[in-house]
C-alpha positions as a Markdown table, in Angstrom:
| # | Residue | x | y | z |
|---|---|---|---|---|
| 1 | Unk | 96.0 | 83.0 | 141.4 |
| 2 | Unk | 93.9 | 83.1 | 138.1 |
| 3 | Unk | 93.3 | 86.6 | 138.1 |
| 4 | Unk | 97.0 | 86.8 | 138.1 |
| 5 | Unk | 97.3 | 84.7 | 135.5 |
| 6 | Unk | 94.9 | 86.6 | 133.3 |
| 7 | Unk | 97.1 | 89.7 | 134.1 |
| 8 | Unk | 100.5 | 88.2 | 132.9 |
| 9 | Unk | 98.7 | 87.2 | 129.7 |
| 10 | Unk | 97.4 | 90.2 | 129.3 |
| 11 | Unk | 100.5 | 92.1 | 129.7 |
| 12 | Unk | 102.4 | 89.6 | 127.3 |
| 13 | Unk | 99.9 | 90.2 | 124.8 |
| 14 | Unk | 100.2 | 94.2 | 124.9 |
| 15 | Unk | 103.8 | 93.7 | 125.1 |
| 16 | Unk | 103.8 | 91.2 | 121.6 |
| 17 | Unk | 101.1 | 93.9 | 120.1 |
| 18 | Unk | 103.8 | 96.5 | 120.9 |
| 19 | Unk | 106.6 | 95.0 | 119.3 |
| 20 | Unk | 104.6 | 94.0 | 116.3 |
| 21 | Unk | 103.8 | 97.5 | 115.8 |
| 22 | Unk | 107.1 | 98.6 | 116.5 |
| 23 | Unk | 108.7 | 96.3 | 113.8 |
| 24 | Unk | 105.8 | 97.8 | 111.4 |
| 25 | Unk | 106.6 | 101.3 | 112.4 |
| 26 | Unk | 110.2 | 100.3 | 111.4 |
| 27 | Unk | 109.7 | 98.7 | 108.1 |
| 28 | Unk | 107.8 | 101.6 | 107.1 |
| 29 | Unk | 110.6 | 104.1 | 107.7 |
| 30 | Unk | 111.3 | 104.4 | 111.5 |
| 31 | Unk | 109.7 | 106.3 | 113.3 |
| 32 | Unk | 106.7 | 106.9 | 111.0 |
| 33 | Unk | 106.9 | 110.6 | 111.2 |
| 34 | Unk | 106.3 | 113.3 | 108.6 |
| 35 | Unk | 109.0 | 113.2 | 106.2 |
| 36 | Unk | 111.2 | 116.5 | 106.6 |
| 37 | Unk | 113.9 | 118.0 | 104.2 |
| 38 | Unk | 116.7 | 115.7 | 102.7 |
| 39 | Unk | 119.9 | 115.7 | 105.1 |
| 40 | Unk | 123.4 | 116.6 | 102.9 |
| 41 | Unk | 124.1 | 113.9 | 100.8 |
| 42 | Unk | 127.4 | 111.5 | 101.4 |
| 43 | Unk | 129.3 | 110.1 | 99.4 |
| 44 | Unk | 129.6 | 105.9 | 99.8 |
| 45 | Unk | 132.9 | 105.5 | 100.0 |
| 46 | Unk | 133.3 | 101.4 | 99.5 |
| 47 | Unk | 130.7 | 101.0 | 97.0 |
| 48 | Unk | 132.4 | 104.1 | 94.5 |
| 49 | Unk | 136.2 | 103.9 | 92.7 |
| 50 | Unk | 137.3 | 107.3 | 94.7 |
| 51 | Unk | 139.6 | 109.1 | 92.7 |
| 52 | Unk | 139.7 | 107.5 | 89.4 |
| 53 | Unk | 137.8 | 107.8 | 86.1 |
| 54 | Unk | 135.9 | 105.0 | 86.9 |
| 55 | Unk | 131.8 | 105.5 | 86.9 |
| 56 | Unk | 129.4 | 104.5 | 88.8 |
| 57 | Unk | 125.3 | 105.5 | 88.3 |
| 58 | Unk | 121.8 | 104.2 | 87.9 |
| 59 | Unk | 121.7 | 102.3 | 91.6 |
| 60 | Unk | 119.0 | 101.0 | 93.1 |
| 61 | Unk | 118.2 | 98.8 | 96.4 |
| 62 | Unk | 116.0 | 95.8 | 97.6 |
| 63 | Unk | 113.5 | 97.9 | 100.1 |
| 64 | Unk | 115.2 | 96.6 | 103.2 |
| 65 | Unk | 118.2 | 98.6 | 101.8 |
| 66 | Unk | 120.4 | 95.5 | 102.4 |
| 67 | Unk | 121.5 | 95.1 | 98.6 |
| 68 | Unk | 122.0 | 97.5 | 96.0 |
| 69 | Unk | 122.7 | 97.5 | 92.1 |
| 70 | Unk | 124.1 | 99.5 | 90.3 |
| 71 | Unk | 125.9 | 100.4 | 86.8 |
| 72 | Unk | 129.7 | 100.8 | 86.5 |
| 73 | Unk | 132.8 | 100.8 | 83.8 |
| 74 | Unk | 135.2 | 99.9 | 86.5 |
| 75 | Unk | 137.3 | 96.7 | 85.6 |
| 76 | Unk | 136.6 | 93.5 | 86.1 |
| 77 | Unk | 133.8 | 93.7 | 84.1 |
| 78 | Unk | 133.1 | 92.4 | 80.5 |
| 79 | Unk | 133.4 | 95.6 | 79.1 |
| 80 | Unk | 131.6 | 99.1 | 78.7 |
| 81 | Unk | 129.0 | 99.3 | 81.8 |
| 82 | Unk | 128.6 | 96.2 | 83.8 |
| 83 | Unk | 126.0 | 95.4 | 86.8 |
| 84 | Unk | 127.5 | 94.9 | 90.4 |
| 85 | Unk | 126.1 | 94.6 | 93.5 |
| 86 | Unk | 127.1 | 95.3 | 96.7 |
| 87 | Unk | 125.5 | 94.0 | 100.3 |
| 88 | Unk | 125.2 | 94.2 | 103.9 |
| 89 | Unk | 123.4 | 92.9 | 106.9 |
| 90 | Unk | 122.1 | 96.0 | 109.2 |
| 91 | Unk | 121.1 | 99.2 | 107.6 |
| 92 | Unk | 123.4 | 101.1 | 110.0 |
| 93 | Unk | 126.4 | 98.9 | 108.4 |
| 94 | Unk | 128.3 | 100.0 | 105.2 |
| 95 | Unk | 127.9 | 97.7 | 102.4 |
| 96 | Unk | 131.1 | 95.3 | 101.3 |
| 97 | Unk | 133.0 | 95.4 | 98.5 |
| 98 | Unk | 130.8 | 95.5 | 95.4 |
| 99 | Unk | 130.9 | 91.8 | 93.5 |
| 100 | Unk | 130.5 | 92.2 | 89.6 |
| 101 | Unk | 127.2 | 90.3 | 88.1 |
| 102 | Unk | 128.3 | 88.1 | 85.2 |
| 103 | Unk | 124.6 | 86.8 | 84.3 |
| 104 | Unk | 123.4 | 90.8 | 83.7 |
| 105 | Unk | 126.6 | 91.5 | 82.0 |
| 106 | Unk | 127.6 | 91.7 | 78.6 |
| 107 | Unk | 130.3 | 93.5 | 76.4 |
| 108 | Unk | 127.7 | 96.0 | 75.9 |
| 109 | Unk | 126.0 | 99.0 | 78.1 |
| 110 | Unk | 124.4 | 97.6 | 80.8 |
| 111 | Unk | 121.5 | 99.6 | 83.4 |
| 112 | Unk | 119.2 | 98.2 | 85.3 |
| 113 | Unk | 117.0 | 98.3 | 88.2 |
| 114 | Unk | 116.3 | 95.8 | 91.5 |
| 115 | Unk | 112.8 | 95.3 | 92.2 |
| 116 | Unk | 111.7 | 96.0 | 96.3 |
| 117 | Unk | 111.7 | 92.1 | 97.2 |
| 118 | Unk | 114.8 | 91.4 | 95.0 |
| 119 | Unk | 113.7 | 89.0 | 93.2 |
| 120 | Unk | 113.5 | 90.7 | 89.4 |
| 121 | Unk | 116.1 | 92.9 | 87.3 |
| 122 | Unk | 114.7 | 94.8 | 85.1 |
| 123 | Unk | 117.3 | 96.3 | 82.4 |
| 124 | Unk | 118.2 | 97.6 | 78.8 |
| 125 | Unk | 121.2 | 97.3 | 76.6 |
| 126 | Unk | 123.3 | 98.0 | 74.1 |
| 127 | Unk | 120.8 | 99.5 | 71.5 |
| 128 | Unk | 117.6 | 101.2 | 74.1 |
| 129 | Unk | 114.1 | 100.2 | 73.3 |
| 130 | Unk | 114.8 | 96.8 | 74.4 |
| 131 | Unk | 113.9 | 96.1 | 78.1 |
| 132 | Unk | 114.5 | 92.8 | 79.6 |
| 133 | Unk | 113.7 | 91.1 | 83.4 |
| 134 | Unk | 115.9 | 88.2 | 84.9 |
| 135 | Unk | 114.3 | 86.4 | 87.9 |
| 136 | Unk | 115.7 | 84.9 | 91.0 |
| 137 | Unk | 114.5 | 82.5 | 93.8 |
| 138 | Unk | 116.2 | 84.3 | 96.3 |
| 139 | Unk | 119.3 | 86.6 | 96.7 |
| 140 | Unk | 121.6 | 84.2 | 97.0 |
| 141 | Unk | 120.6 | 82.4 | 93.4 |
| 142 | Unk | 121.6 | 84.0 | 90.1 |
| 143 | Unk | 119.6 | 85.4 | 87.9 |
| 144 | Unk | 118.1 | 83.7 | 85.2 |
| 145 | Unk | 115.0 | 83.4 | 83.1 |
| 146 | Unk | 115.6 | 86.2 | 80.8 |
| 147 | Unk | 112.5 | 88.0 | 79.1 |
| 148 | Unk | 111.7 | 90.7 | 77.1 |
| 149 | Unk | 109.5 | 93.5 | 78.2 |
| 150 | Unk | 108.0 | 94.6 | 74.7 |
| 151 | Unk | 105.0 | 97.0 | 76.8 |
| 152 | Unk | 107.5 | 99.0 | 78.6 |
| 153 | Unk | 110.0 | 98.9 | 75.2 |
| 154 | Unk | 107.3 | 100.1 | 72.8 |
| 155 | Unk | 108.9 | 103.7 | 73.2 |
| 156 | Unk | 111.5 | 104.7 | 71.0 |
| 157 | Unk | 114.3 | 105.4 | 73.4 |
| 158 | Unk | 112.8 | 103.8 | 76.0 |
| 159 | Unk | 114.9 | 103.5 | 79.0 |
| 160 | Unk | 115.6 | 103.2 | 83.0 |
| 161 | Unk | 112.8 | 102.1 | 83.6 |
| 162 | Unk | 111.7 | 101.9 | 87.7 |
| 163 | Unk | 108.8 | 100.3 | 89.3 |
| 164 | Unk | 106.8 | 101.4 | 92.6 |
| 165 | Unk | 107.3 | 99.7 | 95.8 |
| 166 | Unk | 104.0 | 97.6 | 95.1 |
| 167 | Unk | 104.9 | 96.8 | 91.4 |
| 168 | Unk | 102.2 | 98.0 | 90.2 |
| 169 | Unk | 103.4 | 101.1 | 88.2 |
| 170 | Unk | 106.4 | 101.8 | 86.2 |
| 171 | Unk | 107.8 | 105.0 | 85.3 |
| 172 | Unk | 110.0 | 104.9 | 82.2 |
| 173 | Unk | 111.9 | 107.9 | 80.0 |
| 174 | Unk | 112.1 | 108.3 | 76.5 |
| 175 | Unk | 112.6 | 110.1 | 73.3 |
| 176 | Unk | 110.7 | 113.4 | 73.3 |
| 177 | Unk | 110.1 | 115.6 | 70.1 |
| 178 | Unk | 111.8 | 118.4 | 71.3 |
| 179 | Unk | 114.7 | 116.3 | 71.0 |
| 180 | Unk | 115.2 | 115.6 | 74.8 |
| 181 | Unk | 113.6 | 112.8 | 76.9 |
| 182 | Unk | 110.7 | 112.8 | 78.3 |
| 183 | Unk | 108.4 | 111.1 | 81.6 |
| 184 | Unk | 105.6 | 108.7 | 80.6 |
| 185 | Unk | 103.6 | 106.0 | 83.6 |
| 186 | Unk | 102.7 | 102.8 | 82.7 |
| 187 | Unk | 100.0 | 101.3 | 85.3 |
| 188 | Unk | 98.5 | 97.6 | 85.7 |
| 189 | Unk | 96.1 | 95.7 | 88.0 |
| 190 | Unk | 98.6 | 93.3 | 89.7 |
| 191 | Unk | 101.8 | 91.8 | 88.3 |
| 192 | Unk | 100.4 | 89.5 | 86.4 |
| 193 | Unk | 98.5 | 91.7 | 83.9 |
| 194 | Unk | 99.2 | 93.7 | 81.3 |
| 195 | Unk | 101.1 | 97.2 | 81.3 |
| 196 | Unk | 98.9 | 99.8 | 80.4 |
| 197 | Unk | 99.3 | 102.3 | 77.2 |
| 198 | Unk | 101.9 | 104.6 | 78.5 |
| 199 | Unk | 100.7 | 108.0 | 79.8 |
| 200 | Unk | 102.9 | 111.1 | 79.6 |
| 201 | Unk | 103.2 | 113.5 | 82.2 |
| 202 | Unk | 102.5 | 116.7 | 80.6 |
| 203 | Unk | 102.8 | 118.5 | 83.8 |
| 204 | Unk | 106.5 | 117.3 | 84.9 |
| 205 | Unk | 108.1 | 117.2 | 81.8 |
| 206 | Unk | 109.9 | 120.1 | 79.9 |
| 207 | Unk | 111.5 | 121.2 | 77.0 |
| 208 | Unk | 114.9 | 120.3 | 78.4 |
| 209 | Unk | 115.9 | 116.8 | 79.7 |
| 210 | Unk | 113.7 | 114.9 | 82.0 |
| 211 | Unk | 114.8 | 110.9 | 82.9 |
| 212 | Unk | 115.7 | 108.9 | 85.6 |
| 213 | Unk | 112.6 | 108.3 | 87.6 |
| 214 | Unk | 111.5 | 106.6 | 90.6 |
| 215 | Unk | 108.5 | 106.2 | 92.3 |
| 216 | Unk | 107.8 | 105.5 | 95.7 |
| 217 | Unk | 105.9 | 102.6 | 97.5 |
| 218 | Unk | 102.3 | 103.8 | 96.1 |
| 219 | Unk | 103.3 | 105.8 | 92.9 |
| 220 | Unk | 102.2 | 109.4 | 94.7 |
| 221 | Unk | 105.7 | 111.0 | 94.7 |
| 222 | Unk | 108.3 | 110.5 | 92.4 |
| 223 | Unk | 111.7 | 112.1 | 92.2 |
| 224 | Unk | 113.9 | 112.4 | 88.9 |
| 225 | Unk | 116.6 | 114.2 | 86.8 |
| 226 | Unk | 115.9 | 117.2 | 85.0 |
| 227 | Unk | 118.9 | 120.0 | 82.7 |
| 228 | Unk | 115.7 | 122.8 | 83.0 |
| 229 | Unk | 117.2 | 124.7 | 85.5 |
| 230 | Unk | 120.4 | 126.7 | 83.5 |
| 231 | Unk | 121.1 | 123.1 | 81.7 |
| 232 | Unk | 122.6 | 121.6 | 84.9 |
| 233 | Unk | 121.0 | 118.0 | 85.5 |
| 234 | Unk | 119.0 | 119.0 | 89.2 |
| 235 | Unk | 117.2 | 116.4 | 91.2 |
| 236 | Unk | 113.8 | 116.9 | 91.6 |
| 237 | Unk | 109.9 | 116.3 | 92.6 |
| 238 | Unk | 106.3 | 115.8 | 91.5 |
| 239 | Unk | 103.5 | 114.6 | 94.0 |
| 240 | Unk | 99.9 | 113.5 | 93.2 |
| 241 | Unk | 97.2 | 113.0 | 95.6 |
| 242 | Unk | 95.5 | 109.8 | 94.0 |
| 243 | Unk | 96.9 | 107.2 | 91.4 |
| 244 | Unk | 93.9 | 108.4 | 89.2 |
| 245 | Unk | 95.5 | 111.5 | 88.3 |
| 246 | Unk | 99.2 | 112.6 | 86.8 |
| 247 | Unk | 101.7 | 113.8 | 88.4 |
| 248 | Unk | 101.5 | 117.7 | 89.5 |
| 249 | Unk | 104.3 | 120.3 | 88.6 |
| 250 | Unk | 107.7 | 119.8 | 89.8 |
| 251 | Unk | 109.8 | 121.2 | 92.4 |
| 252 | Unk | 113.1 | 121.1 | 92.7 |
| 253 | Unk | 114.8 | 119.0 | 96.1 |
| 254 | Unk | 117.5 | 121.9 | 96.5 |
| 255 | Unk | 119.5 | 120.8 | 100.0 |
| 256 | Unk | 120.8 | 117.6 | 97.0 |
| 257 | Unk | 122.6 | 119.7 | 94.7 |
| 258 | Unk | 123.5 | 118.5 | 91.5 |
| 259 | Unk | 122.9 | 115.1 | 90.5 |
| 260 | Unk | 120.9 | 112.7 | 88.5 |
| 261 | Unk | 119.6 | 108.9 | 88.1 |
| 262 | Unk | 118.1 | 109.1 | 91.8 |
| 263 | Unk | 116.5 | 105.9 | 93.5 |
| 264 | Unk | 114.1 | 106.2 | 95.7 |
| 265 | Unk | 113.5 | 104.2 | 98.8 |
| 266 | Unk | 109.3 | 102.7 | 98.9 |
| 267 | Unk | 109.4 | 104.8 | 102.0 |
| 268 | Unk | 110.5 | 107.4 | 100.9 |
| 269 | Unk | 113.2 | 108.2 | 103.6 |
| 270 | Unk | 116.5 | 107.2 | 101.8 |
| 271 | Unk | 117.9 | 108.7 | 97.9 |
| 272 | Unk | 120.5 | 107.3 | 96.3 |
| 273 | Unk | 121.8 | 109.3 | 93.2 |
| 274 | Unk | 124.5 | 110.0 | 90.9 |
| 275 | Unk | 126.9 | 112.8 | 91.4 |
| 276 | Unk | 130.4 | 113.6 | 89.0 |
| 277 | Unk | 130.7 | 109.5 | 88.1 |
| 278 | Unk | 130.0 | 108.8 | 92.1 |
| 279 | Unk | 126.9 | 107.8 | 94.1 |
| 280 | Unk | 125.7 | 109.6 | 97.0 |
| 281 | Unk | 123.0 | 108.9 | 99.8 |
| 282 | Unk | 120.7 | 110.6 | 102.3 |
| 283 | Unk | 118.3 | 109.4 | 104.6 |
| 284 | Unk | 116.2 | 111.3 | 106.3 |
């Protein structure tokens, strides 16, 4: 009778060690597999104002993809680009209505970004050069605590400004002298320390118009806008083997089309971007 006692435990222990690993394997993008070519892009039907002049751009999700943010001139806001948000409670769901955000809101232009747990904003408006961060408790507490960011505003121009999955690195576009904008990293030890001085990346940026970035969960691929290719804004890609060295050259993420302000998922598997005043997703 023991030794079949010693067997049941056993099996409930493999079977608990499986579904731990399972829920792992899930958090970090399903199935864990090589990441392949970007499926065709959809349009998100609730979330956008189809069929108007409304805009919507700049989004940006909580890493469990339940809640995303993003910039729009649609009314019932306080005028110019507000921030709304928009939830829902599987992945597989579509998200509800989106909900304006009066505490991130002003008269001005407002864009912003949603840190992977949620719990920070970061954003700039009106005049650029001057990026704030709200915090939250949780996500259903507003946000509050408003503070300047005067590392990642030193810049002149200085704008959307994205963080990696782990926090640790923060890729921000600004005023280039070629009169476009250009790509520059900011890095730091753990979120409590200081940015670092920020470090262009010579080999991603062009003469043209380069913005938007966004980084994944370690800071070795990011994805961002770009005007290079015949001056229509592309999305595209730049991948570095180790966080000690910059970003390599570019290529272009063709099966996306046209389209610009793209968030990436820390897992790389989803994109969210900006297309004619409406956002689009894939996941792959």
């Amino acid at each position: 009778m023991s030794r079949i006692v010693v067997l049941l435990v056993l099996l409930s222990g493999c079977d608990l060690l499986f579904q731990l690993r399972h829920v792992d394997d899930r958090d970090a993008g399903g199935d864990g597999g090589p990441l392949g070519a970007w499926p065709t892009p959809v349009v998100m039907p609730v979330v956008n104002v189809l069929g108007n002049n409304e805009f919507e751009t700049d989004p940006s999700m909580t890493s469990d993809e339940l809640e995303i943010f993003f910039s729009s001139n649609r009314p019932g806001g306080l005028g110019g680009f507000d921030i709304w948000r928009a939830r829902r409670d599987r992945v597989t769901d579509a998200f509800s209505a989106p909900v304006h955000v009066p505490e991130l809101s002003t008269p001005q232009n407002e864009w912003g970004f949603i840190t992977a747990d949620g719990k920070k904003f970061y954003f700039w408006h009106g005049v650029p050069s001057n990026v704030e961060v709200a915090t939250r408790p949780d996500r259903d507490s507003p946000f509050s605590m408003l503070s300047s960011e005067p590392q990642l505003s030193a810049l002149v121009g200085a704008g959307n400004v994205e963080l990696s999955g782990n926090g640790l690195y923060a890729i921000v576009n600004a005023a280039s002298a070629d009169m476009g904008q250009d790509l520059y990293l900011f890095a730091r030890v753990n979120e409590q320390s200081n940015w670092s001085a920020p470090m262009r990346q010579l080999l991603v940026n062009s003469e043209m118009l380069d913005a938007g970035g966004s980084l994944d969960e370690q800071a070795l691929l990011m994805v961002f806008h770009s005007d290079r290719n015949a001056g229509t804004r592309q999305i595209w890609m730049a991948t570095r083997t180790d966080t000690d060295v910059p970003f390599a050259t570019p290529t272009q993420i063709t099966e996306l089309g046209d389209g610009g302000d793209p968030w990436l998922a820390p897992n790389a598997r989803t994109i969210v971007f900006n297309r004619d005043g409406d956002l689009y997703i894939s996941t792959r």
